[in-house]
C-alpha positions as MATLAB code, in Angstrom:
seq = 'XXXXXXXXXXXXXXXXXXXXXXXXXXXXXXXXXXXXXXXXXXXXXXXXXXXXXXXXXXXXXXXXXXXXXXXXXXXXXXXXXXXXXXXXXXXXXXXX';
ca = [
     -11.737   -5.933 -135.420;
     -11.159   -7.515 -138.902;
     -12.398   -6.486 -141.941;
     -14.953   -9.139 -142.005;
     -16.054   -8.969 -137.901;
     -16.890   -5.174 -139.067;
     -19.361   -6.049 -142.250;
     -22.827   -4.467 -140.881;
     -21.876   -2.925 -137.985;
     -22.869    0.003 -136.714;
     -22.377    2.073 -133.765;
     -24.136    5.048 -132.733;
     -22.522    8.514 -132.299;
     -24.502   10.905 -129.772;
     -24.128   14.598 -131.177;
     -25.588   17.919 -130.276;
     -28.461   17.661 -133.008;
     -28.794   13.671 -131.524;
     -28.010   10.118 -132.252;
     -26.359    9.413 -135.555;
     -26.445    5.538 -136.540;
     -23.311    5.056 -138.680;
     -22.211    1.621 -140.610;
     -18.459    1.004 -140.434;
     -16.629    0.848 -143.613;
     -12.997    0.046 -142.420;
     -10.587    0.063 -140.024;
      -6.921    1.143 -141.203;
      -3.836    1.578 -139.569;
      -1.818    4.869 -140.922;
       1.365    6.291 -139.244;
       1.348    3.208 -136.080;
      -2.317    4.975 -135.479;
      -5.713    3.145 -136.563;
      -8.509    5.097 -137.838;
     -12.141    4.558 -138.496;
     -14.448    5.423 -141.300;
     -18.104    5.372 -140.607;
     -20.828    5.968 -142.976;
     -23.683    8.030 -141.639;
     -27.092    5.871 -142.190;
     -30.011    8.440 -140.483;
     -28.148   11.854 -140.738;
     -29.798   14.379 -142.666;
     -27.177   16.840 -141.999;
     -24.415   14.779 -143.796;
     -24.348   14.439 -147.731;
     -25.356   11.263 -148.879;
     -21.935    9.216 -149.341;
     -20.181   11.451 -146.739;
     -17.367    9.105 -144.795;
     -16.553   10.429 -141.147;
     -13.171    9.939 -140.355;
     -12.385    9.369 -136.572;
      -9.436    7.770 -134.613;
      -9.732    4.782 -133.082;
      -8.846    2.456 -130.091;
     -11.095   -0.475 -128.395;
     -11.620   -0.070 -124.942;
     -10.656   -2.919 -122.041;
     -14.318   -4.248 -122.572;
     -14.207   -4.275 -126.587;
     -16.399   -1.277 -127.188;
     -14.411    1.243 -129.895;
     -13.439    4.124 -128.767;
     -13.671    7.175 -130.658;
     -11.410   10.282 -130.968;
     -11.867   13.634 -132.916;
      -9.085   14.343 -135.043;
      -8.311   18.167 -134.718;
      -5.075   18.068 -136.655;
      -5.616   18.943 -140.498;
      -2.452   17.300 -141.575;
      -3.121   14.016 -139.691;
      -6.892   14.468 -140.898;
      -5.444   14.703 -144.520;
      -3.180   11.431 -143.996;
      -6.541    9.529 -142.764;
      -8.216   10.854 -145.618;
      -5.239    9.803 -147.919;
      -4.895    6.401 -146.629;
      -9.267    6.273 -147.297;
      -8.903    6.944 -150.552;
      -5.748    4.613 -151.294;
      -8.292    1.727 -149.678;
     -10.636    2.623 -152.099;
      -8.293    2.484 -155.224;
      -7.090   -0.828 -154.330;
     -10.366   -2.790 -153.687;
     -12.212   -4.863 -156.421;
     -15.392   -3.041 -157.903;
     -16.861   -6.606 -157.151;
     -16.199   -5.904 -153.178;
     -18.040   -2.466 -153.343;
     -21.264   -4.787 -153.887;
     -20.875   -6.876 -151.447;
];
């Protein structure tokens, strides 16, 4: 997906406490590996502003594919790479 094929999109996340509706921020590639950050639209467990980090392939059909990331170092370089994406965009594109 490209940056603008993923403007308000969402995709639903079925947890224990139910179906989370999340909106997809990005899409970024870090260490050969592509990760996705969803923000959390209906969860009233999750802080308000709270980015869930997950990894990410697209299935033979299209449909993403989400993996928990249980390493805490690649977690961090996710995380890293998420906040370099948000240094370098325009205020003006935060708006949008």
């Amino acid at each position: 997906m490209t940056q603008k094929e993923i403007e308000n999109t969402t995709v639903d996340i079925d947890l224990d406490e139910g179906t989370v509706t999340c909106e997809i921020v990005c899409i970024l590639k870090v260490n050969g590996k592509d990760y996705i950050y969803l923000l959390p639209t209906n969860s009233k467990e999750t802080p308000e502003g709270d980015v869930w980090i997950y990894g990410y392939t697209e299935s033979a059909s299209g449909e993403p594919d989400l993996i928990y990331i249980e390493d805490d170092d690649e977690y961090e370089q996710a995380a890293d790479a998420f906040d370099e994406y948000l240094d370098n965009m325009d205020f003006d594109e935060l708006d949008d």
